[in-house]
C-alpha positions as CSV (number, residue, x, y, z in Angstrom):
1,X,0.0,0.0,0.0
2,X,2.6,2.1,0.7
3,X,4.0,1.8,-3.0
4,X,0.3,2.7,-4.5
5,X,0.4,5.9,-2.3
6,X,3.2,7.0,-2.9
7,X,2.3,6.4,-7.0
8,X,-1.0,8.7,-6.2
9,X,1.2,10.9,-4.7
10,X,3.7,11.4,-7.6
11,X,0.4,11.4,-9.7
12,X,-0.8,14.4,-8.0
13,X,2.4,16.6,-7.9
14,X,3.3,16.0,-11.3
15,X,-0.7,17.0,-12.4
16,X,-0.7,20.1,-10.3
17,X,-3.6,18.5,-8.2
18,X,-2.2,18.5,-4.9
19,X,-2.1,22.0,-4.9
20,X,0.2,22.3,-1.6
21,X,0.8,25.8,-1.8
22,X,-2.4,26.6,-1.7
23,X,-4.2,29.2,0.9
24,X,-6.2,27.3,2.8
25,X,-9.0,29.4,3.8
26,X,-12.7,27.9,3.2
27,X,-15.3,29.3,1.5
28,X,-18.3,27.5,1.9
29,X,-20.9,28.7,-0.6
30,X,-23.4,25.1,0.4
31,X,-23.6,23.1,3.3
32,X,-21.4,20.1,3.8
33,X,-24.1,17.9,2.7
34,X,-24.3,19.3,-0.7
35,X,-20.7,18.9,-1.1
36,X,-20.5,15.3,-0.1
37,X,-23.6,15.1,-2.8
38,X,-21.6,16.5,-5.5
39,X,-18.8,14.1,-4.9
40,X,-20.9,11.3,-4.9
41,X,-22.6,12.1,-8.0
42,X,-19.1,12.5,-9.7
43,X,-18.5,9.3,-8.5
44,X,-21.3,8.2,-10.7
45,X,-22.3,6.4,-7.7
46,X,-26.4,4.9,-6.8
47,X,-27.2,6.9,-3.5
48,X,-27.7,4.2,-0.9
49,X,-27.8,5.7,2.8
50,X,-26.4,8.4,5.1
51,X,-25.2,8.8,7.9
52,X,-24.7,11.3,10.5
53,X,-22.7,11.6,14.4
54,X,-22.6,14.4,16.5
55,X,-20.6,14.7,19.8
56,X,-20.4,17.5,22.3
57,X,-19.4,17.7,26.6
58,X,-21.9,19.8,28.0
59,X,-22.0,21.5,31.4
60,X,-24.0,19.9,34.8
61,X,-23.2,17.5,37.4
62,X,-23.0,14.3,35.8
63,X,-25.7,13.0,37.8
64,X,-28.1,10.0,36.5
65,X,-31.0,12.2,36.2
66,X,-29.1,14.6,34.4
67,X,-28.3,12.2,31.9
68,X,-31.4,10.9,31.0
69,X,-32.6,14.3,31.0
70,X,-30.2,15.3,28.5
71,X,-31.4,12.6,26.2
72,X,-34.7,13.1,26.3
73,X,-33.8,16.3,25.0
74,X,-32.8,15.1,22.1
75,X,-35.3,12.4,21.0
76,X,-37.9,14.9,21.7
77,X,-36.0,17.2,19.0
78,X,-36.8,14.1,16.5
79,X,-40.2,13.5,17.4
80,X,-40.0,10.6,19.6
81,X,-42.6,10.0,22.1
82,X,-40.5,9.4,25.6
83,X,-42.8,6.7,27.0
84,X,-42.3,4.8,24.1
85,X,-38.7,3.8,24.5
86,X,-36.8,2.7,27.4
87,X,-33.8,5.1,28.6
88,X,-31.0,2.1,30.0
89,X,-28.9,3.9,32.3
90,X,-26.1,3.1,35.1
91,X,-24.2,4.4,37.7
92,X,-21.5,3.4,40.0
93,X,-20.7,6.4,41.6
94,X,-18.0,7.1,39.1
95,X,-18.8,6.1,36.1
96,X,-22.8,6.8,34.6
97,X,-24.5,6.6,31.1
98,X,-27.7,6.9,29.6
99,X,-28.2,5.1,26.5
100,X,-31.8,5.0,24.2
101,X,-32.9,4.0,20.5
102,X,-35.4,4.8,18.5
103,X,-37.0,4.2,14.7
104,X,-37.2,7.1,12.9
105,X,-39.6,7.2,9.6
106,X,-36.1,6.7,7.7
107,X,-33.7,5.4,9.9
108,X,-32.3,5.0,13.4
109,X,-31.5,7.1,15.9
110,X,-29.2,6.6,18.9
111,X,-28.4,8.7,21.8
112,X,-25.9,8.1,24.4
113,X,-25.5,10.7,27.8
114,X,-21.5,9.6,29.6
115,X,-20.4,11.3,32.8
116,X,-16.6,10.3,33.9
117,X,-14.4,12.4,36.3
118,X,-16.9,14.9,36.1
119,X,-16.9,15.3,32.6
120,X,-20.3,14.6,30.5
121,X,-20.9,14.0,27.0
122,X,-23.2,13.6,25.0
123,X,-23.1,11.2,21.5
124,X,-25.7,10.8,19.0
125,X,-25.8,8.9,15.5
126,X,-28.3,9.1,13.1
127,X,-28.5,5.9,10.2
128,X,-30.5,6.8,7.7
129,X,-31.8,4.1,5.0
130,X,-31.3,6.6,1.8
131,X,-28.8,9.0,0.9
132,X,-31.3,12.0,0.7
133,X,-32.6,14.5,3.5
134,X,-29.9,14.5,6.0
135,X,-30.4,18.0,6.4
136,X,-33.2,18.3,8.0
137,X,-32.0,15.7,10.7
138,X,-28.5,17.9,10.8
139,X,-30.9,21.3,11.7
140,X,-32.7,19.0,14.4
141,X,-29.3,18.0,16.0
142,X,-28.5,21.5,16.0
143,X,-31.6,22.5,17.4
144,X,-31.1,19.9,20.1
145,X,-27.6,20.9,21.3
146,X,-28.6,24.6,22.0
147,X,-31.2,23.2,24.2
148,X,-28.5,21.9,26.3
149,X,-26.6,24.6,26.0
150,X,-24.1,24.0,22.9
151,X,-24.0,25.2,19.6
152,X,-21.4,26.2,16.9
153,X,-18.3,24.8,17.2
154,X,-18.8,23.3,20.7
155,X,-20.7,20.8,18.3
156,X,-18.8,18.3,16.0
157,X,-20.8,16.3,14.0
158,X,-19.7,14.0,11.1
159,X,-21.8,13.6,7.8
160,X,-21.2,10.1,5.4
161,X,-23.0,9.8,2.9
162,X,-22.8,6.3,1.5
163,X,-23.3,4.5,-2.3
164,X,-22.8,1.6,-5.0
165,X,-20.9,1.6,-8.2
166,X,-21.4,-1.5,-10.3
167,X,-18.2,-1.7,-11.5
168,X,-14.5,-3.6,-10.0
169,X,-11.7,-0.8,-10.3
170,X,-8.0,-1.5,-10.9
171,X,-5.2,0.1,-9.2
172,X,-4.9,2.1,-12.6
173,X,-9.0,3.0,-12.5
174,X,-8.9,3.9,-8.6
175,X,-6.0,7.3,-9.4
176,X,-8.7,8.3,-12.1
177,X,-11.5,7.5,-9.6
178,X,-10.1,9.7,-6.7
179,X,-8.9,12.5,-9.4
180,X,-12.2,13.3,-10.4
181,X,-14.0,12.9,-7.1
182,X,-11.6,15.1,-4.9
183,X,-11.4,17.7,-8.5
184,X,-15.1,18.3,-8.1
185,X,-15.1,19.6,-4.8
186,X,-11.5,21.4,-5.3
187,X,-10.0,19.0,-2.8
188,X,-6.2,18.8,-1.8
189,X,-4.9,15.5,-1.4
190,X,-3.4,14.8,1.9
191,X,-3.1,10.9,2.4
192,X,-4.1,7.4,1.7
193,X,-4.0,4.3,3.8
194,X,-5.7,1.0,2.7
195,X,-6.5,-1.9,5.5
196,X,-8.5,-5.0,5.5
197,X,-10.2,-4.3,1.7
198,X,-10.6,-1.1,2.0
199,X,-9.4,1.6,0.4
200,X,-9.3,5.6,2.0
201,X,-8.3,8.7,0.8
202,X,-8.3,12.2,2.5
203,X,-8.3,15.8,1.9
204,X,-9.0,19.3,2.6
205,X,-11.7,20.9,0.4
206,X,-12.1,25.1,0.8
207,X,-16.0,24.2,0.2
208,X,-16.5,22.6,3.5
209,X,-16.2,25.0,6.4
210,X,-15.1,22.5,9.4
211,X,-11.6,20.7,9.6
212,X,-9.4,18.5,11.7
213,X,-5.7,18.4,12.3
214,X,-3.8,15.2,11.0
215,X,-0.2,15.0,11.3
216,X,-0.2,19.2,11.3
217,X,-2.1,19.0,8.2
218,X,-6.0,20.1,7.8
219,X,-8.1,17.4,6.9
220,X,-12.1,17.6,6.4
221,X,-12.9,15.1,3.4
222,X,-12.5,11.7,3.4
223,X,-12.8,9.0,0.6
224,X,-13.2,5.4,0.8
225,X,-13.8,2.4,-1.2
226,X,-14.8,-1.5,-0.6
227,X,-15.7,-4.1,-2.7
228,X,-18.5,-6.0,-1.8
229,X,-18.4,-9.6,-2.8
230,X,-21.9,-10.4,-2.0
231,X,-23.4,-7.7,-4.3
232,X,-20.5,-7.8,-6.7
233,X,-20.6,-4.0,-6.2
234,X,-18.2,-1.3,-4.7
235,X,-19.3,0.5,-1.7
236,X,-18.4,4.1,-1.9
237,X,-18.3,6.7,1.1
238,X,-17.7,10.1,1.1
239,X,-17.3,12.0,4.5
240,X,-16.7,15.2,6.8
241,X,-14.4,15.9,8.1
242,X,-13.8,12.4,9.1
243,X,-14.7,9.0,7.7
244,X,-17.0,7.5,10.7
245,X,-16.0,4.5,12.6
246,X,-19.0,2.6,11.6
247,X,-17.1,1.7,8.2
């Protein structure tokens, strides 16, 4: 793997794609969603789901009740009826949590309160069974953190968006394949690592307004690929700013 990066690599510098001297400021005329659509679709991937994780400590005293206050909060914010789902929660005086699911009309939704060392956080993940109308479900996250008092960039959240392409891609197709994906979002190339049958790619994209620091460098678009034996199809995912561990 080491030899195909550092081919992608040469690839890039020699094109002019990687682009490393330039100014890094974003300008982010559509949301992060729209972006990760317009990668897919040069892709010439079939939209198949979405997905979406959003993290964030909050302020209190850790208590139980607190907790499962916390997520009622936010499956209220989805339209969840309380008394229709259980809240399993635990405490041993040092360690507490507050975990509930729920069906949404497209999807899942799972909501997780922690409190360690004083510290509480709050973790939800949305799975959604099609690729479109993640933003809606983004603005109701949102929504839900500034009830407990976050918002902005107190709030990271993660956005996949996940399809198929019926076609097998050689080491030669897959340099053409990330070219034009991370070239229609003006992405810079920063790295590629490929593990168990799958293959990743990042970047940093000046159309997506939130980034991460890797190795020094700012990463907030991620690319991966998988071939799936028992569809005979690739499994394409496009991310921000990270690819979610759930891959």
């Amino acid at each position: 793997m080491k030899k195909i990066s550092a081919i992608i690599l040469v690839v890039m510098l020699v094109a002019g794609w990687s682009r490393w001297g330039a100014k890094e400021e974003a300008i982010p005329p559509s949301s992060e969603i729209e972006v990760l659509e317009s990668a897919l679709s040069a892709a010439r991937a079939q939209p198949l789901r979405g997905e979406l994780h959003a993290w964030a400590e909050i302020n209190g005293d850790g208590s139980l009740l607190e907790l499962e206050s916390a997520v009622a909060v936010i499956v209220k914010e989805f339209g969840l009826n309380r008394q229709e789902y259980d809240i399993n929660s635990r405490s041993n005086g040092q360690y507490a949590y507050a975990h509930m699911e729920g069906d949404l009309a497209d999807g899942v939704l799972k909501v997780t309160a922690t409190s360690v060392a004083m510290e509480t956080t709050v973790e939800v993940s949305i799975f959604q069974n099609r690729a479109e109308g993640l933003g809606l479900h983004v603005s109701r996250l949102k929504t839900a953190f500034t009830l407990l008092g976050e918002e902005g960039k107190n709030v990271k959240i993660t956005t996949c968006l996940e399809g198929t392409l019926n076609a097998r891609l050689k080491d030669s197709d897959k340099l053409n394949f990330v070219y034009v994906v991370f070239n229609s979002i003006n992405a810079i190339y920063r790295g590629a690592v490929e593990a168990k049958g799958i293959s990743l790619w990042s970047g940093w994209s000046p159309l997506i307004s939130d980034a991460v620091d890797a190795g020094g460098k700012q990463v907030n678009f991620c690319l991966s690929l998988r071939w799936d034996a028992d569809v005979c199809k690739n499994i394409i995912r496009v991310a921000t700013p990270v690819m979610p561990s759930s891959y």
